[in-house]
N, C-alpha and C positions, 0 to 999 in steps of 0.2 A: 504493500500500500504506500503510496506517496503521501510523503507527510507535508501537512499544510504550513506555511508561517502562520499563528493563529495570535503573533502579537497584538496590542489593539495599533499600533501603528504601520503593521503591515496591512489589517482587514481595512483600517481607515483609506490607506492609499491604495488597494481593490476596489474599495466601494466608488471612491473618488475616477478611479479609471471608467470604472462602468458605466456611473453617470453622465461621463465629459468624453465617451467615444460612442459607436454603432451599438446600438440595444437591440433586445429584445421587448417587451413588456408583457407582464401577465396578470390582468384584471384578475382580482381576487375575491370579486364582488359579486352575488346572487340578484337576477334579473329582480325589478318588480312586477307581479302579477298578479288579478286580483285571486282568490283561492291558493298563495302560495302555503309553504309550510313556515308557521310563525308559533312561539307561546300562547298557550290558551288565555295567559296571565297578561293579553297586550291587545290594545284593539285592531284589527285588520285594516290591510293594505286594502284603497278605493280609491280611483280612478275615474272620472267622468269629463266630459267636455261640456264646459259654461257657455262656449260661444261655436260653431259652426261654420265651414265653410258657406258664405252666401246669407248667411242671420242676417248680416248686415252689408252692404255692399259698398264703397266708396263710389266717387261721382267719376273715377278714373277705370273703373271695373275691377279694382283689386278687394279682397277681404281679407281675414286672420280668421283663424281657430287661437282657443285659449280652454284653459282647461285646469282641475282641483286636484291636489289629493289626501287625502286624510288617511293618518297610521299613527299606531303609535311610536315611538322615538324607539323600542326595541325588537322595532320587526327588519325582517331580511339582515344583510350584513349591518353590523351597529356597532356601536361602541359606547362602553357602560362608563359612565361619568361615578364619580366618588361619592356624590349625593345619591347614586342609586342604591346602597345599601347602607344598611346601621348595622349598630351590635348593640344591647343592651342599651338602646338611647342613644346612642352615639354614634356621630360619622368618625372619618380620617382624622385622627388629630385630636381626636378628644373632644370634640366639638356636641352638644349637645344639639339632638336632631332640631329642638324648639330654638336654639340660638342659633342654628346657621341658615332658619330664615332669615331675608331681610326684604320687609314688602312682600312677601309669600312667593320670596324665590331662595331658591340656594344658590348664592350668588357666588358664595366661594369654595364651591363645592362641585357647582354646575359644568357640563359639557365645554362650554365655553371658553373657561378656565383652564383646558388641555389642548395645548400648544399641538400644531402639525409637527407633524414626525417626519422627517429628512435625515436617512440616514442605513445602519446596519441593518438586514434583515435575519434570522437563521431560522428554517424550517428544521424541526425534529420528526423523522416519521415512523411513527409508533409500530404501524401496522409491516410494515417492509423489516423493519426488526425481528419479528417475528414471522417472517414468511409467509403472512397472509395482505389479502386485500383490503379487509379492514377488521376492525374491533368489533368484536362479540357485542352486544348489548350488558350495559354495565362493567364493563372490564375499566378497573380503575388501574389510570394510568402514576405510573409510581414515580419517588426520584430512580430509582434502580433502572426504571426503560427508560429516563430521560438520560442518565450516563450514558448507557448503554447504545444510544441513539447517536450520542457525539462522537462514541468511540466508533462506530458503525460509518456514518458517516464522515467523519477526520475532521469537525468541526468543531467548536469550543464559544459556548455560551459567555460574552462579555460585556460587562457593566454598558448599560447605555444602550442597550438590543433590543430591536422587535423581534420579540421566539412566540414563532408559530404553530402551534404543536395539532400536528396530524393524524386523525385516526381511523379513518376512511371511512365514515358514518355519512360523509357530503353526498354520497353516491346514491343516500335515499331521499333525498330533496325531496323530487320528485313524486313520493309517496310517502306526502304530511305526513301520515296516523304512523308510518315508521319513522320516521325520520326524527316525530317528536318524543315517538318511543315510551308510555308512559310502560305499555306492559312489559316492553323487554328490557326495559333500562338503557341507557346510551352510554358510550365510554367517555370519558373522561379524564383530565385529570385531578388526582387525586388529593386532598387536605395537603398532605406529606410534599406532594409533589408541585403545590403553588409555593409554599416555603422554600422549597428548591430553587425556584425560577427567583424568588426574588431575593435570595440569599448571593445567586448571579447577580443581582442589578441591574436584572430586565425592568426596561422601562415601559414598556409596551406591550401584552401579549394577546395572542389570539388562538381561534382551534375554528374547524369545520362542523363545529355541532351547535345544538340550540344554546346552550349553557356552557359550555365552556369546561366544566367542571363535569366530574363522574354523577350520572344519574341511577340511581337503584332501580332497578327492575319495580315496579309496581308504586314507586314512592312520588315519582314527578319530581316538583323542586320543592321538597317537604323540606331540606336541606341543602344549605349550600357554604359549606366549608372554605370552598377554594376561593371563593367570592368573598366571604369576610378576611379571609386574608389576604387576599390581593385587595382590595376596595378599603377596608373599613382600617385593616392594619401595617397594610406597606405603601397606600395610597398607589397602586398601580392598574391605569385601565384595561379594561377587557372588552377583547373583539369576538363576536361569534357571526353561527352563520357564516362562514369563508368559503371560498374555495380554493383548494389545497392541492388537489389533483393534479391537476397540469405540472408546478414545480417539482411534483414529486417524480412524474412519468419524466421529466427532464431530466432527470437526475441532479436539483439544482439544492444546493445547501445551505446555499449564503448569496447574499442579494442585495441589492439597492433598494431600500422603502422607501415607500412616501404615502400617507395616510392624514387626513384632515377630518375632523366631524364640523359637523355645520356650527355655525358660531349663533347657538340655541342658548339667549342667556337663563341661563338657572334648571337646563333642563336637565333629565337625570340621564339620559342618553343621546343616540345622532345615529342616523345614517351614516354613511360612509362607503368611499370607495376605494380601497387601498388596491397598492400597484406595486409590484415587486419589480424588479428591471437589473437584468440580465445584460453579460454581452452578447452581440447578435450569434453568436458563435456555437451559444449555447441551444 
């Protein structure tokens, strides 16, 4: 196996190449549509047209269409702002949920508040570890696969990284009632294994399933472990809903991010379209 420079200032002047030469790019974002697969816990994706080709006509023969859409901030690919969880009363910081209103928003808490990301990417893919296509329903993902996953791939999780963790669950999109998995459970990763990511100094993480975190077989989001401690106690957001695939079928490891949520003051999530970017080579 060829071994990687994985200082941060070699990865630095990679990522720096890749961005300032011939790319590749690959949307990592889930289409919207109305009937997609979303939380039960979130109001659905709608779409309609307000105005009509011909509604209205100008005196020159030209018209517009224009048109609504109403969702809630944690459907299709998103990204979970700090305000979206508590622990015992309290956000990030020690913040009590009643004091980080201000005027009935979480102002300093909010979506808003989380700067675009420009910068390292590293996908870990859980399920190629293990020589399958994807993860079993409920299989919680450990620190033990995320080592195991660096060591696999010859890549090295470092302070300041968006780590993407992959467990081939995106492949049932397509069919909500699996995909959201309440009977089979969905894999995840694990309490143990959010500690891990941000014990690295992940600043950013994401996965290919509804939550992000290990879902029990029958339990839905009755808990979410991985979430109070990436959210409530290391203050780091979380993407779900991705798409994972493609980097994986690349064989790509490490990558150029870039990632923005809508600048939603005070809201507890955001859409999002993150973009990993590749040399064309790849």
């Amino acid at each position: 196996m060829t071994t990687v420079d994985s200082t941060p200032q070699a990865t630095t002047a990679r990522v720096i190449d890749v961005l300032t030469g011939p790319v590749r790019t690959f949307d990592l974002s889930r289409p919207y549509e109305h009937g997609m697969a979303q939380s039960p816990n979130h109001p659905p994706y709608r779409h309609s047209y307000t105005r009509r080709h011909g509604d209205r006509v100008r005196a020159d023969g030209g018209s517009a269409a224009a048109d609504i859409i109403v969702l809630g901030t944690h459907v299709g690919t998103h990204m979970d702002a700090l305000a979206h969880v508590s622990h015992d009363g309290h956000l990030f910081g020690g913040t009590p949920v009643v004091e980080g209103l201000e005027d009935g928003l979480y102002r300093s808490h909010g979506i808003d508040t989380v700067e675009p990301f420009v910068g390292r990417g590293v996908l870990l893919d859980i399920p190629a570890l293990h020589g399958l296509a994807v993860c079993e329903g409920g299989y919680e993902i450990t620190p033990d696969d995320l080592e195991a996953a660096q060591r696999r791939q010859d890549v090295v999780v470092r302070p300041g990284d968006a780590v993407l963790v992959r467990s081939g669950w995106g492949r049932l999109f397509d069919r909500a009632r699996d995909f959201i998995g309440h009977d089979s459970g969905v894999p995840g990763v694990s309490e143990a294994g959010a500690t891990w990511l941000a014990e690295r100094g992940a600043r950013i993480v994401g996965a290919d399933t509804i939550a992000f975190e290990r879902l029990a077989p029958g339990a839905g989001h009755s808990l979410l472990p991985a979430h109070r401690v990436l959210l409530v106690e290391q203050g780091i957001p979380i993407m779900e809903t991705m798409v994972l695939d493609g980097l994986a079928a690349a064989g790509v490891s490490e990558f150029g991010f870039v990632v923005a949520p809508l600048n939603l003051v005070g809201a507890t999530g955001s859409p999002v379209r993150p973009l990993a970017i590749v040399g064309a080579d790849r």
